[in-house]
C-alpha positions in Angstrom: -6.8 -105.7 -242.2 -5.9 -104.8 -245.5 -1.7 -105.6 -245.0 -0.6 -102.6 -246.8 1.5 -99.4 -246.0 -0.6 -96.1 -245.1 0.5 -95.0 -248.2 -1.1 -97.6 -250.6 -3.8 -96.7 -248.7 -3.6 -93.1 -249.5 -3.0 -94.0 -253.1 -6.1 -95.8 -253.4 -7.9 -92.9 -252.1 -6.5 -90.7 -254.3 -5.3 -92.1 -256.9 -6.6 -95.6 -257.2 -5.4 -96.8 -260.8 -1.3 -96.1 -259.5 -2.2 -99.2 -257.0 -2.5 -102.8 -258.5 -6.0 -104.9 -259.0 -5.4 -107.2 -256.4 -4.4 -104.8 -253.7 -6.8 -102.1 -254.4 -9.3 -104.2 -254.1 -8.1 -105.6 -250.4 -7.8 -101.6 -249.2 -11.4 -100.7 -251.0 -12.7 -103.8 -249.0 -11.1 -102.8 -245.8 -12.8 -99.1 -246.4 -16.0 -100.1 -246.8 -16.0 -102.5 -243.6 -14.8 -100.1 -241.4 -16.9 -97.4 -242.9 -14.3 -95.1 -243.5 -14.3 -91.3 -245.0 -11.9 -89.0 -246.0 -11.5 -86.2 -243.9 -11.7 -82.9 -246.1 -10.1 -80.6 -243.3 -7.0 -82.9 -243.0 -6.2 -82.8 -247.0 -6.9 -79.6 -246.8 -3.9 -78.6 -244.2 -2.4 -81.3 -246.3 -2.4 -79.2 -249.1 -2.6 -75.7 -247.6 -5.8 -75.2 -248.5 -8.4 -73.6 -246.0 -11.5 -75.6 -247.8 -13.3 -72.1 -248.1 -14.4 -69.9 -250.7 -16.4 -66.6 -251.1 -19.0 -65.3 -252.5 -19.8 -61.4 -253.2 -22.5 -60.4 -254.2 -24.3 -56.6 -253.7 -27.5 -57.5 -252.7 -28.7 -60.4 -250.8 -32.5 -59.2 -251.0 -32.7 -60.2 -254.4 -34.0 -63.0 -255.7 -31.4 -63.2 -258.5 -29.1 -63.4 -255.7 -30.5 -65.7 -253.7 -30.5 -68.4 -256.7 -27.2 -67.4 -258.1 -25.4 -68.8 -254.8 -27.7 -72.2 -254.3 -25.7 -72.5 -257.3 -22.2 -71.7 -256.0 -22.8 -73.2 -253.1 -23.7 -76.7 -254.1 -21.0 -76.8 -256.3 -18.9 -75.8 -253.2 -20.6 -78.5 -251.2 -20.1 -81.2 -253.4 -16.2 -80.4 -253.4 -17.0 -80.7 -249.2 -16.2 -76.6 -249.0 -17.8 -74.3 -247.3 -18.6 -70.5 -248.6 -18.6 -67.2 -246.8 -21.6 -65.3 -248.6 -20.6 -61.5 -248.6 -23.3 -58.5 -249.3 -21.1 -55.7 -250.7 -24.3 -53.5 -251.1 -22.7 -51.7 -254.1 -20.7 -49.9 -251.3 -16.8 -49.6 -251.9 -15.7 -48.9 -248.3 -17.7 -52.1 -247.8 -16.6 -54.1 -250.2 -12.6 -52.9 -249.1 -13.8 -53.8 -245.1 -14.1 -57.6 -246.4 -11.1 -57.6 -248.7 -9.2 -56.4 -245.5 -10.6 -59.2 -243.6 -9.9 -62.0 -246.1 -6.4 -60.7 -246.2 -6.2 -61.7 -242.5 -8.2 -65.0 -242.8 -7.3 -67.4 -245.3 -9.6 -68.1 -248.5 -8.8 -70.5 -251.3 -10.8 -68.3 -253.7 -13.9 -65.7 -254.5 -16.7 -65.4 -256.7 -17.4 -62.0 -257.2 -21.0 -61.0 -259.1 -22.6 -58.5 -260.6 -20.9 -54.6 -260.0 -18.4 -53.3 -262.1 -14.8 -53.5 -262.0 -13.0 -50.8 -261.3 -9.2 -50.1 -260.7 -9.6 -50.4 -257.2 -11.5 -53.6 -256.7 -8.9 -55.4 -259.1 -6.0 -54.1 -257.5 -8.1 -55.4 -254.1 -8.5 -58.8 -256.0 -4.7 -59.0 -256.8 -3.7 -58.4 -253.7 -4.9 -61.2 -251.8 -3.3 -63.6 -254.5 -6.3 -66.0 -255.0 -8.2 -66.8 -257.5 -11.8 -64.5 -258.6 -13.9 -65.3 -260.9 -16.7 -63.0 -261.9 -20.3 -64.3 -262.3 -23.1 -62.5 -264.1 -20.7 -59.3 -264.9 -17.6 -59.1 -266.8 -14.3 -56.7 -267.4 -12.9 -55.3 -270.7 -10.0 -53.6 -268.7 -9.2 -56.3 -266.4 -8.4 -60.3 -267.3 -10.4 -62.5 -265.1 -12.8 -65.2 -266.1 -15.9 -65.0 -266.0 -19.9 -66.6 -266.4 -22.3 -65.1 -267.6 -25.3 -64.7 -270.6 -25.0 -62.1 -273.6 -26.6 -59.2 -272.1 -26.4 -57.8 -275.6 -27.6 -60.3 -277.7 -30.6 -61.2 -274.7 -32.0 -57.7 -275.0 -31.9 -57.5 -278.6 -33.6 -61.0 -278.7 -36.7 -59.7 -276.0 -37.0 -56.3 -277.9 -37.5 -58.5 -281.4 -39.9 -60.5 -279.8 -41.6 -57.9 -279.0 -41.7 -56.4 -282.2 -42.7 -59.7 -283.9 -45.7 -59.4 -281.8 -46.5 -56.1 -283.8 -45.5 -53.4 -281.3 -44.0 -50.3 -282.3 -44.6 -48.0 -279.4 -42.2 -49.9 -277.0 -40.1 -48.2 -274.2 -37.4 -49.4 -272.0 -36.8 -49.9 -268.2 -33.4 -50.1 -267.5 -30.6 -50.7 -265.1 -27.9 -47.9 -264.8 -26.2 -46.9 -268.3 -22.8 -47.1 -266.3 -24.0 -50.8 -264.6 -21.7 -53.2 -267.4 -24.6 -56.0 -267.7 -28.0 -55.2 -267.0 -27.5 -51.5 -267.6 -25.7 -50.6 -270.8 -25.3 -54.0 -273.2 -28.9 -54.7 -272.4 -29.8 -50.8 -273.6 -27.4 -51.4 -276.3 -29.5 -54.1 -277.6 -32.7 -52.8 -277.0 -31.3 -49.8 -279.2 -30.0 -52.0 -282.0 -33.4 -54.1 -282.1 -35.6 -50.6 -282.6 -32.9 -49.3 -285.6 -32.4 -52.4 -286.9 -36.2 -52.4 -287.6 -36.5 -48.9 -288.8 -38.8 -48.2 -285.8 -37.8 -44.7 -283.7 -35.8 -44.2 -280.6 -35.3 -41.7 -278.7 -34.4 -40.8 -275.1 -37.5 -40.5 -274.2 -38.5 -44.4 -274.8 -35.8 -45.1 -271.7 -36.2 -44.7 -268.4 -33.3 -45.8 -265.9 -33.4 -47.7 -262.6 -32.4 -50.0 -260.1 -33.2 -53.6 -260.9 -35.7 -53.1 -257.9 -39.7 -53.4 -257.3 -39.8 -50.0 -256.5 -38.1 -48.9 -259.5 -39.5 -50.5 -261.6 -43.1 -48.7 -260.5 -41.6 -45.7 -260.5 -39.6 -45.7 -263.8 -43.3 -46.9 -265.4 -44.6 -43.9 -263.9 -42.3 -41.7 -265.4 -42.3 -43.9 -268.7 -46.2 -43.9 -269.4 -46.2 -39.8 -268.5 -43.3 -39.7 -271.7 -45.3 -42.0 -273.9 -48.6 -42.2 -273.5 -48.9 -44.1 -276.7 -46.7 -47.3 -275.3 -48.1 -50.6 -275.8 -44.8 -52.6 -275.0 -42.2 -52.4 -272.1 -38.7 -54.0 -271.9 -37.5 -54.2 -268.0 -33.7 -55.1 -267.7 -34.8 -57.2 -264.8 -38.1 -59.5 -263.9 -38.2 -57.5 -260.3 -38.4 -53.9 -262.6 -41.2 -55.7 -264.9 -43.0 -56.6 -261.6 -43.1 -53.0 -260.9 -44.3 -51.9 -264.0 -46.9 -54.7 -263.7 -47.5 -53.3 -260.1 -48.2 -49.6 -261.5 -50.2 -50.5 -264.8 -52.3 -52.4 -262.6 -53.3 -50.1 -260.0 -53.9 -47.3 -263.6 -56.4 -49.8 -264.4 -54.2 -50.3 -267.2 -54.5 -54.1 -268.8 -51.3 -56.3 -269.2 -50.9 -57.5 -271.7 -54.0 -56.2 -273.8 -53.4 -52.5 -273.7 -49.6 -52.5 -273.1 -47.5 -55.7 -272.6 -44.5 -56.4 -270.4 -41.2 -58.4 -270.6 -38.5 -59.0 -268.2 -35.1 -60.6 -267.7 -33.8 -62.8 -265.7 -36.2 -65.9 -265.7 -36.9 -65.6 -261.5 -39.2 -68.2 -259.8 -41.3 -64.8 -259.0 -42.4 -64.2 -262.6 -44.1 -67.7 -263.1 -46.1 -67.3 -259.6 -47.6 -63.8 -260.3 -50.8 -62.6 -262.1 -50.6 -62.8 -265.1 -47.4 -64.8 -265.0 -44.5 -63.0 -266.8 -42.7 -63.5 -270.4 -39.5 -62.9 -269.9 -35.5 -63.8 -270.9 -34.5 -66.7 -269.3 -30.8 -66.8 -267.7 -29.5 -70.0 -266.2 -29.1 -67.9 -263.2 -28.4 -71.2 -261.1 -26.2 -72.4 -263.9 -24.2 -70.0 -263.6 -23.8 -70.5 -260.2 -22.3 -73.7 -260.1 -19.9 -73.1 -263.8 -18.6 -70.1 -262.0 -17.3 -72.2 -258.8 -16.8 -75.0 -261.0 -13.9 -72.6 -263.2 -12.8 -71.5 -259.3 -12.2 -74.6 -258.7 -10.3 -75.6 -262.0 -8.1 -72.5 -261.0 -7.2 -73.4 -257.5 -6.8 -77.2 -257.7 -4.3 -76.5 -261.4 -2.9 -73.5 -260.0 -3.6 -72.2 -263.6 -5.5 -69.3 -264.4 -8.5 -70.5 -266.9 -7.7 -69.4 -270.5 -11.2 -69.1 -271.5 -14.9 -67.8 -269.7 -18.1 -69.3 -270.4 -21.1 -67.5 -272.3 -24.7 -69.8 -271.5 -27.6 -69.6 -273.6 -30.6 -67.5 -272.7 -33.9 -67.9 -274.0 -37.6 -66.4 -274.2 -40.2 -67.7 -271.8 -43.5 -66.8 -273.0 -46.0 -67.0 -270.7 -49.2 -64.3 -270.6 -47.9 -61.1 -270.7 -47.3 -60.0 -274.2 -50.3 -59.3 -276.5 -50.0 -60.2 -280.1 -50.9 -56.8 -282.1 -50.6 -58.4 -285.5 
């Protein structure tokens, strides 16, 4: 139709500007009357690739979670991938069960979110000679690229805010101290805020949890017994804040008039609840996709990416913070 070889017409599919006006024009016709799509699977035996990528995560209940890979995945999509979506559950044994698996069955790369890196999940990593890049957690020890907000500067930014607002009397729900974003840079910088405005702190204005509902209830439990005085709460995570909410409630206990609450993360949850939450904002979907997108420069260049990406968080006041002032 076109009267050209098979691989002009491959040229012009892949590489269209190597093939001259005239005839790249005759093929392009000749594609669009017979209706014709490139067949992902083909290029990618063509190019030894397996067209798959996962993603790990540790726990597929939560909502970060759950928006985190609509990003990865429709960043996967649109390079016509597909993703295996893993739930490590914080477990190690687990997390080794899948690496053992993916040693037998061929992946392009991973995302791997969230938990800490220790020795054993980068020599894991290494061994399967693929690509990882980490979303929403990072490593000192260990070079791999990585997505993610400043958990630091975030925190110290909600615990100002806070203060701005004229509270003093503010405690602290937070993840894990050992958990390398939303437990010990986001304490770190709730820390920093407090001295920095020569207000006290002490260890008895933290209380530590599990990024979960539950926690977060209970941890206010425990923090409102330790400072009876509070009128502001920090959560490390909008699910924790929902907690608190969920306790100070049920005390009778008005948010945000008689103590006010702030979370992190920015979920869909916090703007659908009573009174809807102020919170840090993460591009958590963003994230999603810049991670796979930096996969993807890796595996297609066969070169490791020389730099990771830090996004911008804000605050999202909505009607849970009480100006004291």
């Amino acid at each position: 139709m076109a009267k050209v070889s098979i691989s002009t017409v491959s040229r012009v599919v892949n590489n269209p500007l190597s093939v001259r006006k005239e005839k790249r024009e005759r093929v392009l016709q000749a594609i669009q009357e017979l209706s014709y799509e490139p067949n992902p699977f083909a290029s990618g035996l063509r190019d030894k690739r397996s067209m798959t990528i996962v993603a790990m995560i540790p726990d597929i209940t939560n909502p970060f979670y759950a928006e985190l890979f609509r990003g990865i995945e429709d960043m996967a999509r649109a390079k016509k991938n597909n993703v295996i979506i893993c739930n490590t559950d914080e477990n190690e044994i687990r997390f080794l069960e899948y690496m053992a698996y993916f040693k037998k069955k061929k992946i392009d790369g991973m995302i791997f979110a969230s938990g800490p890196i220790t020795k054993t999940y980068f020599e894991s990593f290494d061994n399967l000679k693929i690509p990882v890049v980490l979303v929403a957690t990072q490593s000192e020890e260990f070079n791999l690229p990585f997505v993610k907000v400043n958990d630091f500067q975030a925190s110290y930014d909600a615990a100002c805010f806070l203060i701005k607002n004229g509270h003093k009397s503010i405690g602290m729900i937070s993840a894990d101290i050992n958990d390398p974003i939303a437990g010990k840079p986001r304490w770190e910088g709730f820390r920093n805020a407090m001295l920095d405005h020569q207000l006290p702190f002490d260890k008895n204005q933290v209380v530590f949890g599990d990024l979960h509902f539950d926690s977060g209830y209970e941890a206010m439990r425990k923090l409102y017994g330790l400072m009876p005085e509070i009128t502001a709460v920090f959560a490390a995570s909008d699910t924790m804040a929902l907690g608190a909410m969920a306790f100070l409630q049920r005390r009778g206990i008005d948010v945000p008039r008689q103590i006010s609450v702030i979370g992190f993360d920015n979920l869909n949850l916090s703007r659908m609840v009573t009174p809807a939450l102020t919170t840090v904002s993460q591009p958590i979907y963003q994230m999603g996709k810049e991670s796979t997108d930096l996969l993807y420069q890796w595996i297609e260049t066969g070169q490791k990416p020389d730099k990771s990406l830090l996004l911008e968080h804000q605050i999202i006041v909505r009607d849970t913070v009480w100006n004291r002032n």
